[in-house]
C-alpha positions as CSV (number, residue, x, y, z in Angstrom):
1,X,90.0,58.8,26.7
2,X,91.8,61.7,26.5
3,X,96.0,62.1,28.2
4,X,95.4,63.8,31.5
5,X,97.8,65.0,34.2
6,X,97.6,64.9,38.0
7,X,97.7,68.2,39.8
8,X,98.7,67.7,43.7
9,X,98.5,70.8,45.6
10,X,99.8,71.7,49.0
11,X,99.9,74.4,51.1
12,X,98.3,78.0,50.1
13,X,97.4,75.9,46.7
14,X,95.2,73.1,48.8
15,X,94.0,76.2,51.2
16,X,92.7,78.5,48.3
17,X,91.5,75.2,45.8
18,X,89.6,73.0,48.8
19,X,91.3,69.8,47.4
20,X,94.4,67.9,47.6
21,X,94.5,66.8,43.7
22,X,93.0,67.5,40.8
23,X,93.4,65.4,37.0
24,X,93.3,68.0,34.3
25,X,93.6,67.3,30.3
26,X,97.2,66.9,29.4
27,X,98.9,69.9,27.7
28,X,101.2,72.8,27.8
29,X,102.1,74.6,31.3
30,X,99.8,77.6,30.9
31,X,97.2,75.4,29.5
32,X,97.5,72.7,32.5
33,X,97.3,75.9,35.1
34,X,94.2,77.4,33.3
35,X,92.3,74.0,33.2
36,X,92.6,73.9,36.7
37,X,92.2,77.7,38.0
38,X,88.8,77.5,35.7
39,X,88.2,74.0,38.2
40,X,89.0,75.1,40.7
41,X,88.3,78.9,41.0
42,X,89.3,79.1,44.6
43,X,92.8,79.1,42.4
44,X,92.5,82.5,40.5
45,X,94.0,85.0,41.0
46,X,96.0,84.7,44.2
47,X,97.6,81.1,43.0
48,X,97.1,81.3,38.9
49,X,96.9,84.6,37.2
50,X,96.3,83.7,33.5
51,X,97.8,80.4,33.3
52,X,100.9,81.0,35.3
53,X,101.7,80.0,39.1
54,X,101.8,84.0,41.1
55,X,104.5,84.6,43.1
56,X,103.0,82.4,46.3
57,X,103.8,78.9,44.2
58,X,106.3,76.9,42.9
59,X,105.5,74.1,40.1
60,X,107.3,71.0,40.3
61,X,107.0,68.2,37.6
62,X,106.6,64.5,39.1
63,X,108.7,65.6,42.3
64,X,112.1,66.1,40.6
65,X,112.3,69.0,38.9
66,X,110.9,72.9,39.1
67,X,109.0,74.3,36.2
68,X,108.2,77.5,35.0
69,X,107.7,77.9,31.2
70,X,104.0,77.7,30.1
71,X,105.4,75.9,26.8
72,X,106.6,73.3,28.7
73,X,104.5,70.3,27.6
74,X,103.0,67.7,30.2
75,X,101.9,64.0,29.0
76,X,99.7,62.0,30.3
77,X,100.3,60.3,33.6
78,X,102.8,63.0,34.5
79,X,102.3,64.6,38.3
80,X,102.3,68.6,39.0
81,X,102.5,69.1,42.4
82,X,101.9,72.9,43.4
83,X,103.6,74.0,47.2
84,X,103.3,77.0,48.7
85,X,106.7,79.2,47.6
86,X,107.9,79.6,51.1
87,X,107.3,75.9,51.7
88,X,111.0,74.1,52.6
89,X,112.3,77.3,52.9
């Protein structure tokens, strides 16, 4: 069974996808984001634009920390959660 990750989404993500989570193949970043705008295409283009979170989102990987390079590699059982940029504000 192949490594996937967890995508949470709140906010303008949840709004645009019509789900609260969504498990996508592990991978890179950009390759996590396209597996799930192609999912989910509620998500393209106003959330995910080519593999990469628009201006409206922030990435954060398993709660603690803010991502932003699609090379940055996600294992298996790791959590992306997607919030609406203005969220905490």
């Amino acid at each position: 069974m192949p490594a996937t990750v967890e995508v949470e989404l709140f906010g303008l993500p949840r709004l645009y996808a019509g789900a609260e989570r969504y498990e996508v193949p592990a991978g890179t970043l950009a390759e996590v984001l396209a597996a799930l705008a192609e999912a989910l295409p509620g998500l393209s283009p106003a959330i995910i634009c080519d593999g990469r979170p628009t201006e409206l989102v922030r990435v954060a990987l398993d709660g603690r920390a803010m991502i932003e390079a699609p090379d940055h590699r996600l294992h298996g059982g790791e959590v992306l959660v997607l919030v609406s940029a203005q969220a905490g504000g």
